[in-house]
C-alpha positions in Angstrom: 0.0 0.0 0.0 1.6 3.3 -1.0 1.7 6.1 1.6 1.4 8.7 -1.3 -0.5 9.7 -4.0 -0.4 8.2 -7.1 -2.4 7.6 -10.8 -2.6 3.9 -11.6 -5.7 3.2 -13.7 -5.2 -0.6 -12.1 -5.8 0.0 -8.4 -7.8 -2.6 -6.5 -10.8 -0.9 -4.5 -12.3 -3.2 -1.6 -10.8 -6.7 -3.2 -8.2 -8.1 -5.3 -10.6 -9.4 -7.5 -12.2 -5.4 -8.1 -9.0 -4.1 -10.0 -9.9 -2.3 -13.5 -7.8 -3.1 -16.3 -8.9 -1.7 -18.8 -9.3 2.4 -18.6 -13.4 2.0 -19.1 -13.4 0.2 -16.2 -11.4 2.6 -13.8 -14.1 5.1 -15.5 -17.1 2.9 -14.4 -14.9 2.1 -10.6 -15.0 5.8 -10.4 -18.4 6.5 -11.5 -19.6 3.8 -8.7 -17.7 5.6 -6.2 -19.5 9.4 -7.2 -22.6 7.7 -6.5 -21.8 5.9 -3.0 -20.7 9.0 -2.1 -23.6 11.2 -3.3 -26.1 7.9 -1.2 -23.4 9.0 1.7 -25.1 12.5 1.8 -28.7 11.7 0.8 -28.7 9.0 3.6 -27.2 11.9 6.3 -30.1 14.2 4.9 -32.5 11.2 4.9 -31.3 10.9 8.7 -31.7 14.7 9.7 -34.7 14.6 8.4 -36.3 11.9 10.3 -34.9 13.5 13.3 -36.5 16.4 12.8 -39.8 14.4 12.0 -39.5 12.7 15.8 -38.4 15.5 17.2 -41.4 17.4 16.3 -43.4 14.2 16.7 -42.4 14.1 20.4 -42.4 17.6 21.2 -46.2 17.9 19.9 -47.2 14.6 21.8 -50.0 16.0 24.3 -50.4 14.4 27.7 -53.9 15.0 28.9 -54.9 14.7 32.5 -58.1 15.4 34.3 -57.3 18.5 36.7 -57.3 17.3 40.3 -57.1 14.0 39.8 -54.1 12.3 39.5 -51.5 11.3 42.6 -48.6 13.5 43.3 -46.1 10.8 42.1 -47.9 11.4 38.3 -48.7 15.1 38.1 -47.0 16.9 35.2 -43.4 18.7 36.6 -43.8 21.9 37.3 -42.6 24.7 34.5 -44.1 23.4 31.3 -46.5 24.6 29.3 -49.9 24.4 30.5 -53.4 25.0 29.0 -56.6 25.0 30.8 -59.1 23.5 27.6 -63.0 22.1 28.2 -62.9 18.5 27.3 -67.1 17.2 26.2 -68.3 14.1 26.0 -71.9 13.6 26.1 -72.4 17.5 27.2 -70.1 16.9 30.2 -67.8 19.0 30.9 -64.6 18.4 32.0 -61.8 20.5 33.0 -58.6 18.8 31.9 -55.0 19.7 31.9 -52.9 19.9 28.7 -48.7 19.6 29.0 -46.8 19.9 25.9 -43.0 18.5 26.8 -40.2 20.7 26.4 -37.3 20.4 24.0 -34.7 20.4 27.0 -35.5 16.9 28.4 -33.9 13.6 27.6 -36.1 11.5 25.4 -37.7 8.2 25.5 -36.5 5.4 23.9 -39.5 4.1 21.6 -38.9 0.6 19.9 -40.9 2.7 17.0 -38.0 5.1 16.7 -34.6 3.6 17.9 -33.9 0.2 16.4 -34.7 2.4 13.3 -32.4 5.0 14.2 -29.6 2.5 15.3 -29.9 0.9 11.3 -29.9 4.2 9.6 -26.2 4.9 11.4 -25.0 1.7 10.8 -26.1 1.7 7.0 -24.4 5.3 7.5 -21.3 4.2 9.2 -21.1 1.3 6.7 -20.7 3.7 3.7 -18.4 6.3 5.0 -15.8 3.2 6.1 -16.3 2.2 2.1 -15.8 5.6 1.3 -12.8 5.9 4.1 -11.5 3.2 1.7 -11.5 4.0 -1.6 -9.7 7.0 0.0 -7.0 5.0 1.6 -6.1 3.2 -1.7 -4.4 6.4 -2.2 -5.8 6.7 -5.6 -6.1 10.1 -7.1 -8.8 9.3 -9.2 -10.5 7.4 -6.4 -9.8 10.4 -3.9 -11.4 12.9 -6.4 -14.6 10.5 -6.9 -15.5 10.8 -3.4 -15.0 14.7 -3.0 -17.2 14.9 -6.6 -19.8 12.8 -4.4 -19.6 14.8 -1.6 -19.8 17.6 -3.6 -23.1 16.4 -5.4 -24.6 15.5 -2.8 -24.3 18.2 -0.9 -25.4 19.9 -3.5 -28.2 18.1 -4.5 -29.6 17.3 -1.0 -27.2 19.3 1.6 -30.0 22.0 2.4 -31.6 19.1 4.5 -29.5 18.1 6.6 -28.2 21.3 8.3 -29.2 20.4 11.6 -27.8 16.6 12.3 -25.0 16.9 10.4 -22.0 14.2 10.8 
């Protein structure tokens, strides 16, 4: 393995068995590498998004309470947001209490959200090791594929993930 740069057209990428030969290949072992980087950034978009999507999701989740009647041990914390609202059923009325969480606390784990969370940054991690690869090959034309991908993707999708960016 070479500890600088160089321009072979012949360089293995992952396995001895994926080394172009022929100069249409390097093209098309290139081209492959443009587009696993430009699935690197829409899967970190993909990801911020979905974030955002149970973030909101949790912050907008309502926890309704009849006023007055639950134990101390399960009353709301004091210092959230509270709304007085008339709940009816059957023309009773009911005065109930409304706490929307804050965006401060520690969230939940859900089996809806995390196992789903925990794939998306393995499948994540998974790419940006190949990526981290082709890279380490030392390969000029390898190295350049990955920064066009980068560059692709971030243009084509980077305005989404601003906020969970890796």
């Amino acid at each position: 393995m070479s500890n600088v740069f160089f321009t072979s057209k012949t360089t293995p990428l992952y396995s001895p068995s994926w080394a172009p030969s022929t100069t249409g290949e390097y093209a098309g072992t290139c081209i492959f590498i443009v587009i696993l980087a430009v699935i690197f950034r829409v899967l970190l978009a993909f990801k911020a998004r979905q974030e955002a999507a149970w973030l909101d999701a949790e912050l907008n989740r309502r926890y309704i309470s009849v006023a007055g009647r639950l134990p101390p041990s399960e009353r709301p914390p004091q210092g959230q947001e509270r709304k007085k609202i008339i709940v009816t059923e059957s023309g009773v009325e009911e005065e109930v209490l409304v706490v929307r969480r804050n965006s401060g606390a520690v969230h939940p784990w859900r089996i809806t959200i995390d196992p789903l969370r925990a794939v998306m940054d393995t499948i994540i991690a998974g790419v940006a090791y190949l990526l981290m690869l082709a890279v380490m090959t030392m390969n000029v034309g390898y190295f350049l594929s990955v920064l066009a991908g980068i560059f692709l993707g971030s243009l084509s999708v980077g305005r989404y993930a601003t906020k969970f960016e890796h």
